[in-house]
N, C-alpha and C positions, 0 to 999 in steps of 0.2 A: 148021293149025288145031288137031289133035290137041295139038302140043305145048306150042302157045300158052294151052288149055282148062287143062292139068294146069299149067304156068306163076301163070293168072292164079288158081289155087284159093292160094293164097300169098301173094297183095298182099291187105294189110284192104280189101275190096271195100267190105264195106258202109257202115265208117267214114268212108271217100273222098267213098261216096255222100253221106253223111248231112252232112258239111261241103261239100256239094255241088259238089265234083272232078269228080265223074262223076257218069251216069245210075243210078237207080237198079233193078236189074231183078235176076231170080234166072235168070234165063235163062245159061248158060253163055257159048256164043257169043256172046252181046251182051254181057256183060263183056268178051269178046277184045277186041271190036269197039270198046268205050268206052273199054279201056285201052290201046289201036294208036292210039286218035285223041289220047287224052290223055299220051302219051308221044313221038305224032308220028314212029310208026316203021310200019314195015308189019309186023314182025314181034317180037313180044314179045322171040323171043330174041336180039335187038338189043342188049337192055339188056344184054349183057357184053362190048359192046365199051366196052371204055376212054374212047376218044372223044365216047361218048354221056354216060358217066357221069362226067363227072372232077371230083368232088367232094372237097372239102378236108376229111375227117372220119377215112376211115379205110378199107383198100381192101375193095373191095366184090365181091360175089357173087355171080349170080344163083341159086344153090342155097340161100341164106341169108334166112330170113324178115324179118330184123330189116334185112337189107341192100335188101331188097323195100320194105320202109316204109322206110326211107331215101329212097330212089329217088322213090317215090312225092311223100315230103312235099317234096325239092330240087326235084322236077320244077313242083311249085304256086309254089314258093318265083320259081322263071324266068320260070312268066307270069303272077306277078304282079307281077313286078321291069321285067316290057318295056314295062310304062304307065310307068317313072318317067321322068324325063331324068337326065341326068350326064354330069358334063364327060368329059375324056378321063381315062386310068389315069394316077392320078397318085401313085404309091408316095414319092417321095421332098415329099411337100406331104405326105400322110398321113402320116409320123413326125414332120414339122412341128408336124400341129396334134392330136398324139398328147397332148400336156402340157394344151390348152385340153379339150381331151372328158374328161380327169380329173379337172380343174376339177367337171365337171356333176356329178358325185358326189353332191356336199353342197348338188343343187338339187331339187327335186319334178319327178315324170317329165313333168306337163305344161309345167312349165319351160323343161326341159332337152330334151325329144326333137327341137321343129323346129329347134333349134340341130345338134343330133348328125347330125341326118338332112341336114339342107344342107350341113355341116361334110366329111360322109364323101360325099355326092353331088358335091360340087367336087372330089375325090380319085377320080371313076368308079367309085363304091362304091353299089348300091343296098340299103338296111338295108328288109328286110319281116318283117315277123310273122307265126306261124302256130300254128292250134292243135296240139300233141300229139297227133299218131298213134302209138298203143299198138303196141309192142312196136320203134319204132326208136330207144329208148333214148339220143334224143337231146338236147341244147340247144341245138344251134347247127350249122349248116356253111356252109361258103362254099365258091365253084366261078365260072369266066369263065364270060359266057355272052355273044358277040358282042365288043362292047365296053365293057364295064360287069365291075364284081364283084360277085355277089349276096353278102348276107352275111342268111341268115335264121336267125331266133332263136325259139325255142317261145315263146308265147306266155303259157302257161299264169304263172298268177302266181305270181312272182320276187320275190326278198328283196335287199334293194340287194347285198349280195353277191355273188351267183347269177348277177344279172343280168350287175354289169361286169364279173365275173369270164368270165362266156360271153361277153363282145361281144370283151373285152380277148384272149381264146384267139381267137377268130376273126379277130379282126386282126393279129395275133401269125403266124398262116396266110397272112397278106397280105404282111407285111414280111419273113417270111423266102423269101419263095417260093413256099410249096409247092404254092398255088392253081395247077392245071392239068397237075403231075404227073399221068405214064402211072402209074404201080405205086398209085395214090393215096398214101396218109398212114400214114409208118410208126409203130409206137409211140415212134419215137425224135424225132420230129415231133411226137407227142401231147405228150411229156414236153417236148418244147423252147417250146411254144406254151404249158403250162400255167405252165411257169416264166418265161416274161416276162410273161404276163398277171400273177402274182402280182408278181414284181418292179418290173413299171412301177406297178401300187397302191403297194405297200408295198416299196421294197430289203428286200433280206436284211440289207444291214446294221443299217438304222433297225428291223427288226422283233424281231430278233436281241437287238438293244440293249434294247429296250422288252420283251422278255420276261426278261432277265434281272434284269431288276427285280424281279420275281414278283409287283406288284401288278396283279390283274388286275379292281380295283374298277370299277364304273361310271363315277367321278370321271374316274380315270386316266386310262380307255381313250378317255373324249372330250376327255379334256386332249391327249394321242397323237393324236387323229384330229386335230384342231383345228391342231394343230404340221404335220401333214402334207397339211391342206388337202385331205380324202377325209372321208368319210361314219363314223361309228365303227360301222354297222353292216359295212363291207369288215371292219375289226379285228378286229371277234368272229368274221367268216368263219372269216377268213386263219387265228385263234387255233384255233378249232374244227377246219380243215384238215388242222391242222399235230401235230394232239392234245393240245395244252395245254391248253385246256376243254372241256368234256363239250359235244354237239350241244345239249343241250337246257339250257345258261348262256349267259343273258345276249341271249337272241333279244329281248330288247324295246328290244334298242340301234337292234334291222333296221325299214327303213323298207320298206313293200309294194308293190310296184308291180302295178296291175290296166292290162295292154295289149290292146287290141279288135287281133282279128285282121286287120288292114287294112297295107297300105304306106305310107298315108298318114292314119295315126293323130293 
């Protein structure tokens, strides 16, 4: 209990509480006790086995605050992924229908989400939302949980770039593997996931080509989107990304998406 006391001073207790994860109390021990029932271990320092945590983001710590909110937010992320249904793991249908969920792009999020979410639930993918827990510096992770892939995504509001660019890296995790690695996610793994998600948006070649042009007018850039059949707000990301325009050119190309923290939004 001692060490589970000085453990749980480290998880955002009250944040957890206040999206209502857990109970909310200043009592010591009854935090132990909320956070053993809500991580389903008997003993906090559980949480550094590998086996409990195997999250697709990046390897994890129990000495690490920001890896503590990690933990925390994948672990809300799991039960509320066990109300969904989904078929069996189906990796090689998900690069199938990898081309149709880019399509959704250039559709409005209430359009496009209960396509995305059936689309990746036939491929044993559970997609849920969650708000922002401070200080785990996250957008996105994904990790097995039974028979299913959770793939959960911040929910806080996303600029159409932001968003595909998180789901596209999270899937990215799914078709190279690296969902259920022991060592977790190495930065060589971060880098290889950021660069398909950029690539399946936009090739390096087609992006490549369209910057060398140097017009980076409004026209253009949704003449560009429109040729590539994606959103021109991916464009201005990608362009911004990459340092060819300043962060703050050209945001009015970005379309907004506001998502209710729910799995089935």
């Amino acid at each position: 209990m001692d060490a589970d006391v000085e453990l749980a001073k480290q998880f955002p207790y009250s944040e957890m509480a206040k999206f209502g994860w857990v109970p909310e109390t200043r009592d010591s021990k009854d935090k132990v006790i909320n956070l053993r029932k809500y991580f389903e271990v008997v003993e906090l320092t559980l949480l550094s086995n590998t086996q409990i945590t195997r999250i697709a983001c990046r390897r994890l710590a129990i000495t690490k605050k920001s890896d503590l909110a990690l933990m925390a937010w994948a672990q809300e992320a799991r039960i509320l992924a066990r109300d969904m249904e989904t078929s069996s793991i189906n990796i090689k249908g998900l690069i199938a229908v990898i081309p149709k969920i880019r399509e959704m792009t250039v559709m409005k999020f209430d359009e496009f989400f209960p396509q995305l979410k059936k689309k990746l639930s036939e491929c044993g993918i559970a997609l849920v939302f969650l708000p922002h827990l401070k200080g785990s510096f996250l957008q996105g992770a994904t990790f097995l949980d039974g028979n299913k892939i959770v793939v959960g995504l911040t929910a806080r509001g996303k600029d159409t770039d932001k968003f595909w660019f998180s789901l596209f890296h999270e899937l990215a995790h799914i078709v190279y593997g690296h969902t259920g690695q022991l060592d977790g996610i190495s930065k060589e793994d971060e880098d290889a996931a950021d660069e398909w998600s950029g690539n399946t948006l936009i090739s390096s070649e087609d992006f490549h080509a369209f910057v060398a042009d140097s017009d980076y007018s409004e026209q253009n850039i949704c003449k560009f989107a429109s040729e590539q059949g994606i959103a021109p707000g991916i464009v201005v990301g990608r362009l911004q990304r990459e340092g060819v325009i300043k962060y703050n050119m050209l945001n009015g190309l970005k379309d907004h998406y506001e998502m209710a923290v729910c799995p089935s939004v």
